[in-house]
N, C-alpha and C positions, 0 to 999 in steps of 0.2 A: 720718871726722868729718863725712859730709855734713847728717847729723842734723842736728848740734850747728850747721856754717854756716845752715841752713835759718833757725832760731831767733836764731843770733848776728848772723847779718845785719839780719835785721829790725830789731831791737833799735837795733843800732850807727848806722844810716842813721837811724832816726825820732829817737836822739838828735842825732843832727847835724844833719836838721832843725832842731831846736828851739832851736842854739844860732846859725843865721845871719837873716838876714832879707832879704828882698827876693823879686819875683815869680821872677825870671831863677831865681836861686837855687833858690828852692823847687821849680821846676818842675825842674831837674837832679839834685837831689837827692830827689824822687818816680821821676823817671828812673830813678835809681841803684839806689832799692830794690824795684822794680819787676820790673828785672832778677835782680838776685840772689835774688829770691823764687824766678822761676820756674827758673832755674837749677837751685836745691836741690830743685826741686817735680822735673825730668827725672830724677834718682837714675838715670843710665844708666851701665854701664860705663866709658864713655871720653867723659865727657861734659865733663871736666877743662881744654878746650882753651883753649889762652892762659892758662892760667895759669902761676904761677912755677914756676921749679926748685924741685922739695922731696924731703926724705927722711923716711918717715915710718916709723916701729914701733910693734908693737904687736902686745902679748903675751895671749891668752884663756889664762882656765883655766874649766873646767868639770868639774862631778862629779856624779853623780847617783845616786838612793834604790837601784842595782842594781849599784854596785861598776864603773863606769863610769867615767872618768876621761881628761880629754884633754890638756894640753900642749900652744900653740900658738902661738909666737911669729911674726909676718909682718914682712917688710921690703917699702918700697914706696918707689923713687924714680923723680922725675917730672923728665922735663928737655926746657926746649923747643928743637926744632931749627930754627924757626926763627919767625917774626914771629906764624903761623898755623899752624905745626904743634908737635905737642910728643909727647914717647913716654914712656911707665909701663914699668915692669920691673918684677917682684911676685915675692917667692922667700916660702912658706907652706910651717913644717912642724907635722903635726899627732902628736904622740905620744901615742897612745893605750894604756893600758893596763885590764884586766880580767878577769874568768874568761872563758874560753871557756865552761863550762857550768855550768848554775846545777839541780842535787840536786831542790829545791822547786817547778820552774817547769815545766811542757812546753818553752819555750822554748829557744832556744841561742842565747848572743849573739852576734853578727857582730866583737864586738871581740876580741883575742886579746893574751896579755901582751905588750907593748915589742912593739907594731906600731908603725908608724912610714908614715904620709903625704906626700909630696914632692909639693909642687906649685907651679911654675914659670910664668909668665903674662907675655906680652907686648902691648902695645896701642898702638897711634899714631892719631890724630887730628889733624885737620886741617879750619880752617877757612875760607870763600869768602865773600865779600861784605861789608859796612860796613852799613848802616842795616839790611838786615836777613839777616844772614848765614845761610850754610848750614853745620851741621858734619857729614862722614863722621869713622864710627870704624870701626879694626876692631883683632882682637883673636885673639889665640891663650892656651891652656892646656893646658899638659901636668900629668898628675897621676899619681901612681905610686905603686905598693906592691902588699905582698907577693903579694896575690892578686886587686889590681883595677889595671887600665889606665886612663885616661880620655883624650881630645883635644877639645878645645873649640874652636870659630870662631866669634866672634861677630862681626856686621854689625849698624851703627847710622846714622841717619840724623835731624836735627833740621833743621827750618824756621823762622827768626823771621820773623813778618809783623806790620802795620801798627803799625812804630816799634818791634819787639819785644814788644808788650802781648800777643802771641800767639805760643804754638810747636807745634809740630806734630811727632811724634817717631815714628820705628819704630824695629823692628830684628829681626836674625833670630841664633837660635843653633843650632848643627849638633853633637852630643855624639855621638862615637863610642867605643864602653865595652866593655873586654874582661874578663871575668870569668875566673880560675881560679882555685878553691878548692883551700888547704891540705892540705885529707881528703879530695880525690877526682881522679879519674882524667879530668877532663872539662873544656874550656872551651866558654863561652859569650860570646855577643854582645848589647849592647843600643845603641840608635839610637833618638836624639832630637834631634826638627825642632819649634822654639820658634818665636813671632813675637808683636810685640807694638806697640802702638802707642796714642799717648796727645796729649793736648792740652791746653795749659794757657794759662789765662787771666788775667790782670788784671783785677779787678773793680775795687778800687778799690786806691788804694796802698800801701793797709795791706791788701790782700785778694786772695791770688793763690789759682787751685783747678785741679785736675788731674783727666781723667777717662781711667781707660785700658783697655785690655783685652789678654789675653792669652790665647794657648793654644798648648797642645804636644801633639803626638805620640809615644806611647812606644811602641819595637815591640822585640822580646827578650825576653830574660830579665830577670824582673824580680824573683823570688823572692830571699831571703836561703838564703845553700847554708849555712850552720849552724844553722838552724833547723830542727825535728821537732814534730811534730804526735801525738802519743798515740794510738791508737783502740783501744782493743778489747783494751788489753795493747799492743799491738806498736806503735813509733814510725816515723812517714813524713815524708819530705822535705817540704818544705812547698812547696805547687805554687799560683803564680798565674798568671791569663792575661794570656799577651805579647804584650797589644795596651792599651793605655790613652790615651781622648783625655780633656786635661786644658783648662778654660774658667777663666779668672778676669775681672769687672769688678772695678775699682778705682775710687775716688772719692779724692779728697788734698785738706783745705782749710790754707792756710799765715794766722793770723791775728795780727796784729800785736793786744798789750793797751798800755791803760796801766803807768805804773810800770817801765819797762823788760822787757820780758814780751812775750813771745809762745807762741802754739800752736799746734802741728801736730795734726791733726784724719784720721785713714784710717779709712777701714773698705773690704773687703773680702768679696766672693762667689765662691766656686766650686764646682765643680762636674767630674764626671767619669765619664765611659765606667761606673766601677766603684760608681755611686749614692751615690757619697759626697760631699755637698753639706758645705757649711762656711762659717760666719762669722766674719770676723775684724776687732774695732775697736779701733786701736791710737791712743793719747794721749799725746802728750810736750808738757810745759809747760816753758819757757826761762826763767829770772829772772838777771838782774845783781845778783849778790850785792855786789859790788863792781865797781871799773872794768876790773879785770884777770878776775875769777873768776865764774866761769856756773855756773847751778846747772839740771838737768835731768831733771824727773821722769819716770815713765813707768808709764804702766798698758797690757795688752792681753788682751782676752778672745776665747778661741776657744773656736767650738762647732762641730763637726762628726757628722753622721748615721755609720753603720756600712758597710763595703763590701758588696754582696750575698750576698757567699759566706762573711760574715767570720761565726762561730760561738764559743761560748765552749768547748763539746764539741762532736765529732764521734762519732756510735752509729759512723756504716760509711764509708768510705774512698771522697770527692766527686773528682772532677774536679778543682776548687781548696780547699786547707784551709789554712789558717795559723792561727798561735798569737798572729803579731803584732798586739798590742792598739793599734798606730798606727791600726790597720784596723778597731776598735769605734769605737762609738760613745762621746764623748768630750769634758767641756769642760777648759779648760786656760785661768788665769790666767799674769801676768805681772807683777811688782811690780821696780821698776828705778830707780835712782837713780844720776845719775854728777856729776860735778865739771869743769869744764875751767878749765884756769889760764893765764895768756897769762905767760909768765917776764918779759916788762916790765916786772911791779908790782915786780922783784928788781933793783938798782940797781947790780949787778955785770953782767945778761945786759941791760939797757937800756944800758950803756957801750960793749959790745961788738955793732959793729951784725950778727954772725953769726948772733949768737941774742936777738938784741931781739924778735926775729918770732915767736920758738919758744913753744909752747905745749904742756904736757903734761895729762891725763886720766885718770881713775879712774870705771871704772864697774863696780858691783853690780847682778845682776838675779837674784830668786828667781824658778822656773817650777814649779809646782803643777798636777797633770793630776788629772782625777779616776778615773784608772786603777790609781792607787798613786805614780804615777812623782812623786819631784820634784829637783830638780837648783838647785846652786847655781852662778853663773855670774858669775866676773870678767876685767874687762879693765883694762889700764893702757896708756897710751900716750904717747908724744912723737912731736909734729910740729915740721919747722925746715924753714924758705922759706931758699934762698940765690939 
């Protein structure tokens, strides 16, 4: 839900604003929203610190135009140990179901019927100082199935300076991925070194903006092992090069509207080892439907160039071939709507102070590629602070 705070904070704070008066006042309560802007603007793993006990759930489902189909409920509870530190536990399963191969396509999909994802994640965080604190995070993930390994370690690192109007943010992630395919006699390895670092600012107090960048390292195997490539009559493994450096800048502007409103404002650049440049400018507008229910719209467009090796046919049998149209050239819309509801406007969980705080979610997103591919995508969710 960090989206949904980004926007619902805003909101909340400039109406409070408006219902007290005096300087003292006012200047605490531009404080207040100040912070929590750039808060939602760091979107970092384990950037959660000092916040309350909670348990959250929330269930995706996703399907798409190739017989594709995921299942994926996550649990997520957060509890703090103590003044300045607190620890997440994350249990994520994904059930995936699909052809393994598809008659009409070169391709083979990487899904395979009643496969099944396990993935397990812990993180603690902890934060140092009072007027302008520092918070460490760090962060493990284990992730498992039938024919892929994964282990994650992420490191993070934020700075507030002068009164909090400024933060200062890295962090680093280390993926260690073992690959063994179903149909073959073979594993493999891939390794990936992340880092990334960002800076956001208080413009004015309805006006916080984020600038960051990132890049990673891929070295391994990086091809899909059920995918085949056609050439000539005869079908080949699909082979790419296992080396790939990956660049992104990011821009975030967080703006508070009239009317109860706000919007969040990205776009994105990257860029990579494999010539594949890519735009991506993502738009979510926030409204108070009522005092309890947020309304959350969502647009994003992306456009990306082709890898240099990526080909629609092959005449004769290259160094690297694939069939994967991730890897053409490609734009791809996003059309998203979701709902948040605080259970307080319901006079049975406002009696009861367990779930007066509880808040549950529904969000719709259709995704539209110009590839063929398109996929419908829902979530539903409940959060509850104890």
């Amino acid at each position: 839900m960090a989206d949904l705070a980004a926007g619902a904070d805003a909101i909340e704070m400039n109406r409070a604003r408006s219902q007290k008066s005096g300087v003292s006042s006012q200047k605490l309560k531009y404080a207040k929203l100040t912070i929590l802007l750039i808060f939602s603007l760091l979107a970092l793993p384990v950037s959660d610190s000092l916040s309350e006990d909670s348990f959250t759930f929330k269930y995706s489902y996703f399907e798409d135009s190739r017989g594709v189909r995921v299942d994926s409920p996550m649990f997520v509870l957060k509890k703090d140990l103590s003044l300045n530190t607190n620890l997440s536990l994350k249990y994520n399963l994904d059930a995936i179901t699909g052809a393994t191969k598809r008659s009409n396509v070169d391709a083979v999909t990487g899904a395979t019927v009643a496969e099944h994802r396990y993935e397990y994640g812990a993180a603690i965080s902890h934060k140092a100082g009072v007027n302008n604190p520092t918070t460490l995070g760090l962060g493990y993930d284990f992730s498992n199935e039938s024919d892929y390994t994964s282990h994650t370690l992420n490191l993070n690192i934020s700075q507030d300076l002068f009164q909090r109007n400024t933060t200062i943010a890295g962090g680093y992630t280390r993926n260690w991925d073992r690959i063994s395919p179903n149909t073959k006699d073979w594993d493999r390895n891939k390794y990936v070194n992340s880092f990334s670092a960002s800076i956001a600012q208080v413009i004015t107090p309805k006006t916080v903006a984020l600038m960051g960048y990132e890049y990673s390292q891929i070295k391994g195997y990086q091809a899909n092992p059920y995918k085949t490539v056609s050439i000539a009559g005869t079908r080949y493994d699909e082979a790419l090069p296992e080396d790939r450096k990956r660049h992104a800048l990011i821009a975030r502007l967080n703006q508070y509207l009239p009317y109860q409103s706000s919007i969040q404002l990205d776009y994105r650049y990257y860029y990579d080892s494999w010539k594949i440049n890519a735009h991506t400018v993502d738009t979510k507008f926030f409204h108070y439907l009522t005092d309890n229910l947020i309304l959350r719209l969502r647009y994003r467009y992306y456009n990306q160039d082709s890898a240099y090796f990526y080909k629609e046919s092959y005449a004769v049998l290259e160094e690297y071939i694939t069939s994967d149209d991730k890897l053409s050239a490609f734009t791809a819309n996003l059309f998203g709507i979701k709902f948040d509801y605080g259970l307080k406007g319901i006079a049975w969980f406002r009696k009861n102070k367990g779930f007066r705080e509880a808040r549950v979610d529904i969000n719709y997103e259709r995704y539209i590629q110009t590839t063929g591919l398109h996929a419908n995508i829902i979530q539903v969710g409940y959060y509850m602070p104890f």
